[in-house]
C-alpha positions in Angstrom: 135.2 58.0 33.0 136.8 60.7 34.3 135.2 63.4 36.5 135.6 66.6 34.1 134.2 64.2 31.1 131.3 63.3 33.5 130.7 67.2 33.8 130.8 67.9 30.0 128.7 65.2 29.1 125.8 66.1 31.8 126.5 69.7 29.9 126.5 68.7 26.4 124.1 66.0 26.0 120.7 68.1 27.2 121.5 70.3 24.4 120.8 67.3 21.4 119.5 64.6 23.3 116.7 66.1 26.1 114.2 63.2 26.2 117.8 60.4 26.0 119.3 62.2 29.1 115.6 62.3 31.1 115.2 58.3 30.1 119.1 57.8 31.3 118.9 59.5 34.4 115.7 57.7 35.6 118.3 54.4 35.1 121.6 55.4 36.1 122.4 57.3 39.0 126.1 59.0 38.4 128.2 58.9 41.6 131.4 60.9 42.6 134.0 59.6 45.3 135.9 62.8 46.6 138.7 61.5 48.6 140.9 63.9 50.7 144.8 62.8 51.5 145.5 65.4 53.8 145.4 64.3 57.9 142.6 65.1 60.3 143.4 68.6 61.7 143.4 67.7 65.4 141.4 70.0 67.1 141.1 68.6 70.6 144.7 69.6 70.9 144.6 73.2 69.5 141.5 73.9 72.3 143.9 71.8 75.1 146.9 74.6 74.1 144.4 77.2 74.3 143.2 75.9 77.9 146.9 76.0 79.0 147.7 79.0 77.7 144.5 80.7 79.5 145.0 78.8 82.7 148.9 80.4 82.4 147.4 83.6 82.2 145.4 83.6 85.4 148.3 81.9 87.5 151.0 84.0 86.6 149.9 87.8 87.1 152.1 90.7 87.4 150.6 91.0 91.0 152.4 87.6 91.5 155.6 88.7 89.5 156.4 91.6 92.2 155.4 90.0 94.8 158.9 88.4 96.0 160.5 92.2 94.9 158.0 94.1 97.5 158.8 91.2 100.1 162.4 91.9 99.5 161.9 95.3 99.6 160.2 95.0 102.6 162.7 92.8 104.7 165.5 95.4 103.7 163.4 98.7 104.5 162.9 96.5 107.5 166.7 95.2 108.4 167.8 99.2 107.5 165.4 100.0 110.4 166.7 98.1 112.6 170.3 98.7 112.1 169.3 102.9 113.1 167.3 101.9 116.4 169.9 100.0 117.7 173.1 102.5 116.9 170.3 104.9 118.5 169.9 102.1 121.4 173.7 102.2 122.1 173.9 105.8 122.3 170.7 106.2 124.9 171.8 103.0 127.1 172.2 104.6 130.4 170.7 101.7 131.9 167.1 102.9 132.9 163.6 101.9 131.6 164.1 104.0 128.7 166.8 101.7 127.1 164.5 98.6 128.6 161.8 100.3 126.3 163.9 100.9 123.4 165.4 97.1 123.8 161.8 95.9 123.7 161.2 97.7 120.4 164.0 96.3 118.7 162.9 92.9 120.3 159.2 93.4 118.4 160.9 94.7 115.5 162.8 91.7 114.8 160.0 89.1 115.4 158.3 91.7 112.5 161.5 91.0 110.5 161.3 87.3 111.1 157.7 87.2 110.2 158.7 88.5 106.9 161.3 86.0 106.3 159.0 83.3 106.9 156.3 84.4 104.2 159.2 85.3 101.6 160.4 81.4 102.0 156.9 80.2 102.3 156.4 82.5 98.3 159.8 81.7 97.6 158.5 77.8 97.6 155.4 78.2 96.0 157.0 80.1 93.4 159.6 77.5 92.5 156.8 74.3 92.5 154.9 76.9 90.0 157.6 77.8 87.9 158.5 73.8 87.7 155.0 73.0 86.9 154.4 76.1 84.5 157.4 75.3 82.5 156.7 71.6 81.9 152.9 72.7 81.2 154.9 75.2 78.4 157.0 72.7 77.4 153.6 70.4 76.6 152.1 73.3 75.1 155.2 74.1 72.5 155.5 70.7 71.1 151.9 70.6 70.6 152.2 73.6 68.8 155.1 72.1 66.2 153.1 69.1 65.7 150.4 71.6 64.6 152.2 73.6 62.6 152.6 70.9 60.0 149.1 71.8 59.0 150.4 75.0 57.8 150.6 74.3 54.4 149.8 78.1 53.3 153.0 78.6 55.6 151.1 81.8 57.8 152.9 81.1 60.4 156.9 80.9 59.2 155.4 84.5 56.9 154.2 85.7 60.7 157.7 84.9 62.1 159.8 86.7 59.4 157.2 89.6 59.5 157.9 89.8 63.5 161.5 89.9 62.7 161.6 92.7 60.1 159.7 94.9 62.8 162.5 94.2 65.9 165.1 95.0 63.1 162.9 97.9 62.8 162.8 98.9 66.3 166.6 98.2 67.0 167.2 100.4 64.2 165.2 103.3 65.3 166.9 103.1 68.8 170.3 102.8 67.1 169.2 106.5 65.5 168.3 107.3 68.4 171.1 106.6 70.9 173.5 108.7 68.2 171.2 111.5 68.6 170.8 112.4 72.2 167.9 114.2 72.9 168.1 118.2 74.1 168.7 118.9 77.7 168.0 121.4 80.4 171.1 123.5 81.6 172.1 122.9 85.0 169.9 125.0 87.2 170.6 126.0 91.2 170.7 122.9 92.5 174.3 121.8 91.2 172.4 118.2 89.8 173.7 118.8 86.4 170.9 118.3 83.3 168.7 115.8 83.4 168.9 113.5 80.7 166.9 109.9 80.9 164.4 108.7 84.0 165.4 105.2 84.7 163.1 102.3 86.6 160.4 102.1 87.4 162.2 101.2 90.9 159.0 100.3 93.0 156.0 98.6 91.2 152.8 97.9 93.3 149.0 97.5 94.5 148.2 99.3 97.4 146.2 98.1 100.3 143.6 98.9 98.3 144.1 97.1 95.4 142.6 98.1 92.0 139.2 99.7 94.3 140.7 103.4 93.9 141.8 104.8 90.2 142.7 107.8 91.7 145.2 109.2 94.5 148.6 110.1 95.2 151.8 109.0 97.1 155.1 109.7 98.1 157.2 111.4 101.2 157.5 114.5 102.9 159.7 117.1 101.2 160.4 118.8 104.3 160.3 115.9 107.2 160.7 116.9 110.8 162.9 115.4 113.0 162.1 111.4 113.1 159.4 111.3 110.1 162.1 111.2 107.7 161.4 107.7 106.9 157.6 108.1 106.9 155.6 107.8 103.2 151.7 109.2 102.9 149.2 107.6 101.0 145.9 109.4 99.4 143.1 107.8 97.5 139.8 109.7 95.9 137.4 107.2 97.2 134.2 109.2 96.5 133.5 109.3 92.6 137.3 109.1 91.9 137.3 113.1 92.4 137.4 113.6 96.3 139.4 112.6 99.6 138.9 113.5 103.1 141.7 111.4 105.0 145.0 110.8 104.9 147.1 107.7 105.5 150.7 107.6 106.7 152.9 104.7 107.2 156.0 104.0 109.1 158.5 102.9 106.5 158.2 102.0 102.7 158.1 98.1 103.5 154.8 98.4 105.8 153.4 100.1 103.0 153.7 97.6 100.7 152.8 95.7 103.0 149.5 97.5 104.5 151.2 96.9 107.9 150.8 99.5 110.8 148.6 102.6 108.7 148.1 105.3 110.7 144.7 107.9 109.0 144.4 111.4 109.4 140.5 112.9 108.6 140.5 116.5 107.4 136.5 115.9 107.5 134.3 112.9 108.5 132.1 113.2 105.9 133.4 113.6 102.1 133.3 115.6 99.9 133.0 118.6 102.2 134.4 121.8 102.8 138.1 121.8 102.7 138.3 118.2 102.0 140.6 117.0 98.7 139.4 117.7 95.3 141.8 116.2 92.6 144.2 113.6 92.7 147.6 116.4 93.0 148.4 117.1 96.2 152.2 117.3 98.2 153.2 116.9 102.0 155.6 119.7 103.1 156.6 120.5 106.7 154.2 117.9 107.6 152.0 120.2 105.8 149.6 118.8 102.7 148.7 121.1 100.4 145.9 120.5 97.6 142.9 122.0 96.3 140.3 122.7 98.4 136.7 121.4 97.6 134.5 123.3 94.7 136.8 126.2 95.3 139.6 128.1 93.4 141.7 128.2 96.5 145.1 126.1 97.7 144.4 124.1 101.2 146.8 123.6 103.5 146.4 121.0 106.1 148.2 120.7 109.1 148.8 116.8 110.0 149.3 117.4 113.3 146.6 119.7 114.6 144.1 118.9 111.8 144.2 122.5 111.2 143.1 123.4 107.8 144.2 127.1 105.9 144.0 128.4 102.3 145.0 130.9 100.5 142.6 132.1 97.0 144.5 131.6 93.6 143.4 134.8 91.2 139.7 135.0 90.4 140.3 133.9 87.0 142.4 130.6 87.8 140.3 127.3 86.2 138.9 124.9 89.0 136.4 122.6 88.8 137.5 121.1 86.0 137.7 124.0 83.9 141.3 123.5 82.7 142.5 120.1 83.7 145.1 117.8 82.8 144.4 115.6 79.7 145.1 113.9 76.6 142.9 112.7 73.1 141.9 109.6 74.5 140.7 111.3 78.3 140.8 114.2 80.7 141.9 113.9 84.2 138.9 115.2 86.0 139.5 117.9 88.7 142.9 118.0 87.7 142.9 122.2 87.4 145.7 122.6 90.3 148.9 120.6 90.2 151.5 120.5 92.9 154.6 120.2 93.4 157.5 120.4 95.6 161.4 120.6 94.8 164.7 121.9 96.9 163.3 125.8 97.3 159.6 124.3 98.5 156.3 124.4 97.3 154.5 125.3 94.1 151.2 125.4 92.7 150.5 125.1 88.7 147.5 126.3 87.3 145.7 128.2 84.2 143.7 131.6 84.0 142.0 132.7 81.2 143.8 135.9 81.5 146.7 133.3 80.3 144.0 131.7 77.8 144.3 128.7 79.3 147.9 128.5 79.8 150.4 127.1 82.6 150.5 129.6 85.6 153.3 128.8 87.9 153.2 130.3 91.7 155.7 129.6 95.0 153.5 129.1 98.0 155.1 130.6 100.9 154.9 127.4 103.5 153.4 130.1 106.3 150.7 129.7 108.1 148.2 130.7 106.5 150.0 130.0 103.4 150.6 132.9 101.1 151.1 133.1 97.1 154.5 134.5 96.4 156.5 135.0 92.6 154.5 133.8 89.9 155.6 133.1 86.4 153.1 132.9 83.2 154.1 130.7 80.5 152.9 129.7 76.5 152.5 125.9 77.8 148.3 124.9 77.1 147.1 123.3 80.1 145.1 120.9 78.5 148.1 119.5 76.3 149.9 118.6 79.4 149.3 115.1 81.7 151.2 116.2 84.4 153.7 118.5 85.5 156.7 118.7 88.2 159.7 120.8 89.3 163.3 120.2 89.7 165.6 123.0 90.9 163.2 125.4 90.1 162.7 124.3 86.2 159.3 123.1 85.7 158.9 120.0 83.2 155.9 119.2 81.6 155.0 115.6 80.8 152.4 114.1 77.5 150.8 111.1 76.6 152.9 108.7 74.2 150.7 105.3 74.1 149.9 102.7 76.7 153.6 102.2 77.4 155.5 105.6 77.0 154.8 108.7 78.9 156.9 112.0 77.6 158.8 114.5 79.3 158.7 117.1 76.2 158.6 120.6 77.7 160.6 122.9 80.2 160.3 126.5 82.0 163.1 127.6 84.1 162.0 130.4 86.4 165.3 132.0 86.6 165.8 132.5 83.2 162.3 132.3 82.1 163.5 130.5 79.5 160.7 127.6 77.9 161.9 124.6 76.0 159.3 122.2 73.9 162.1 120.1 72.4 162.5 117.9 75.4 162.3 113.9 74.0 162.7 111.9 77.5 160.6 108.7 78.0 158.9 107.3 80.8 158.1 103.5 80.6 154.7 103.0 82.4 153.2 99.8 83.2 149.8 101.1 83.5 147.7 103.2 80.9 147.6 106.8 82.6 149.3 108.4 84.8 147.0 110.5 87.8 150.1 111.8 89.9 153.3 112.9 90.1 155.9 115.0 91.9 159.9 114.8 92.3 161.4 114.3 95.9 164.5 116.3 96.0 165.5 113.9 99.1 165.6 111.3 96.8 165.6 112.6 93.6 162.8 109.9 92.7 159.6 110.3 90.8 156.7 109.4 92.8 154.2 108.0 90.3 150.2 106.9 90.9 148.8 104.9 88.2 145.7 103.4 87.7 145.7 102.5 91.5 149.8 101.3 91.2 152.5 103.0 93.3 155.0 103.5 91.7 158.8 105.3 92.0 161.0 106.4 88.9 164.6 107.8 89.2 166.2 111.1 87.7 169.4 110.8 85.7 171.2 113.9 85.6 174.3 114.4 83.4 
């Protein structure tokens, strides 16, 4: 008997025979054999595959990823170094102690140099018995993965793939459109740089010293080096409550501070936060000069690295500080963000809001004097708390927003010659971090200097 005619006839047969269904029951037990052809799904494999792939995950990390590039970086920063103290050797050898000390210099700087190559051959080896070892561990995993995708019989996984291919067609479209549509540019300001049209890189990726400890700080190089720092780079991090900073840490060279080698720190105040230490994560160096918001006050600080001299000079009474108008986007506000600096080929600016403005981008020249003084200032339509960061370039200010995770904006414009503002901007920044806490243009360089989310980081200008 078949199974359905079992089913009818323990339906039907209660409903004219009650008392011959009770008596056959107590006699006959009815049995059904459900027999499935299908394989056992293996499931030791699928939680091996998942092993791997986790076990992947924590060997290869993007720390690991850079880390040959910021060796690399570091032995040519290093070799470029070298190559200036000892043209600079041959032009001071007049035979006395002075070229004995400059010989023995060069001698130290080369055993640094060889130290270098040593570790990058010692990574260099560990990275190619990991990539060996990785790949055959992937190769394991993708076969494993075929094998188990016979069990697909809904076919989830080929509907997956074409899905995944309809959205890169997608995306290759839309920057097809967009290549044949070039996005709005600046006109060429002062500066004889042309427009700027794309950023490109980013062109230095890294932890500091510090690792992840510090959210918050900024980077990058005196705009206005004296004689001999011009290869120095400064390093600040907020290391009370990711608001305030009371030293500041200069290195020799790019490469030794990648590196953490050699740091030299500067202490506005031993205690922080206190009077006329950092408040804020924006902050420049200029004329061995750093100039940043002073603690719980509306005023610019400028702090000589030298003499460990600190000056200010008041913003107007109605400027926001203390987090009154700070940088920020939906998903979070840059705390103590209210001042922004920034430094391009005429000097030193600050950018602010008053709510004489209401709440708008106030633009001022600080005079690099000492004290410093506010000189021109220009008032713009810009909201401050639309903007994530800000920076000049030939005296045009560009304003930057929040895309996603991966795309930061530059969408906004204000020359100060022409006082002419532009919202129509569409160039991209690719991050590799989630925010963005500091910027500012070098116009040595003509680089970005980017900190985010404790990564240093350098982007470069394209101009038409």
């Amino acid at each position: 008997m078949s199974l359905s005619n079992i089913f009818i006839f323990l339906i039907l047969i209660p409903l004219t025979f009650p008392q011959a269904i009770t008596q056959s029951a107590r006699r006959k037990d009815c049995v059904c054999d459900l027999k499935n052809s299908d394989a056992v799904f293996p499931m030791n494999k699928l939680k091996k595959v998942e092993t791997d792939a986790l076990q992947c995950t924590g060997t290869i990390t993007s720390e690991k990823m850079t880390e040959l590039d910021r060796l690399v970086l570091g032995l040519q920063q290093r070799i470029k170094q070298l190559e200036d103290n000892v043209v600079m050797l041959e032009k001071e050898d007049n035979k006395n102690i002075y070229g004995a000390v400059s010989l023995r210099i060069i001698e130290l700087e080369i055993a640094e140099i060889q130290d270098l190559v040593d570790k990058l051959n010692r990574t260099t080896k560990n990275y190619q018995h990991l990539s060996v070892q990785t790949a055959a561990q992937l190769e394991d995993m993708k076969d494993t993965m075929v094998e188990l995708e016979k069990f697909d019989n809904m076919l989830v996984i080929k509907k997956d793939r074409e899905n995944q291919r309809i959205k890169r067609e997608l995306e290759q479209c839309k920057e097809e459109i967009k290549a044949t549509a070039p996005p709005p540019t600046v006109p060429p300001a002062r500066c004889g740089l042309g427009r700027l049209v794309s950023v490109a890189g980013p062109r230095t990726y890294s932890l500091t010293v510090y690792s992840t400890s510090y959210p918050y700080g900024a980077w990058g190089r005196d705009a206005n080096p004296a004689p001999g720092d011009e290869n120095k780079y400064w390093l600040v991090v907020l290391s009370s409550s990711n608001v305030y900073g009371h030293f500041v840490r200069q290195y020799g060279t790019l490469s030794t501070l990648l590196l953490g080698i050699g740091p030299k720190d500067t202490y506005i105040s031993s205690s922080n936060p206190a009077t006329n230490t950092i408040q804020g994560s924006n902050m420049v160096m200029y004329g061995n000069m750093l100039y940043y918001n002073c603690y719980y006050t509306y005023s610019v600080c400028q702090f000589n690295m030298a003499t460990r001299a600190v000056s200010t000079v008041a913003l107007p009474k109605d400027a926001g500080y203390n987090n009154k108008f700070p940088f920020a986007h939906l998903g979070t506000t840059y705390s103590y963000t209210d001042m922004d600096f920034a430094t391009d080929e005429s000097g030193v600016y600050v950018i602010y809001a008053t709510t004489s403005n209401f709440g708008n981008v106030v633009i001022s020249k600080v005079e690099t004097s000492n004290p410093p003084a506010l000189n021109q200032t220009w008032s713009t339509s810009l909201h401050k708390r639309t903007v994530t960061n800000t920076f000049m370039v030939c005296g045009v200010l560009y304003a930057t927003r929040y895309v996603n995770t991966e795309t930061e904006e530059i969408f906004y414009s204000y020359d100060t010659k022409t006082k002419v503002e532009r919202y129509d901007l569409k160039i991209n920044i690719k991050k590799m971090q989630t925010n963005i806490e500091f910027l500012n243009y070098d116009p040595r360089d003509h680089l970005l200097y980017v900190y985010s989310d404790a990564y240093i980081l350098t982007y470069e200008l394209i101009f038409q």
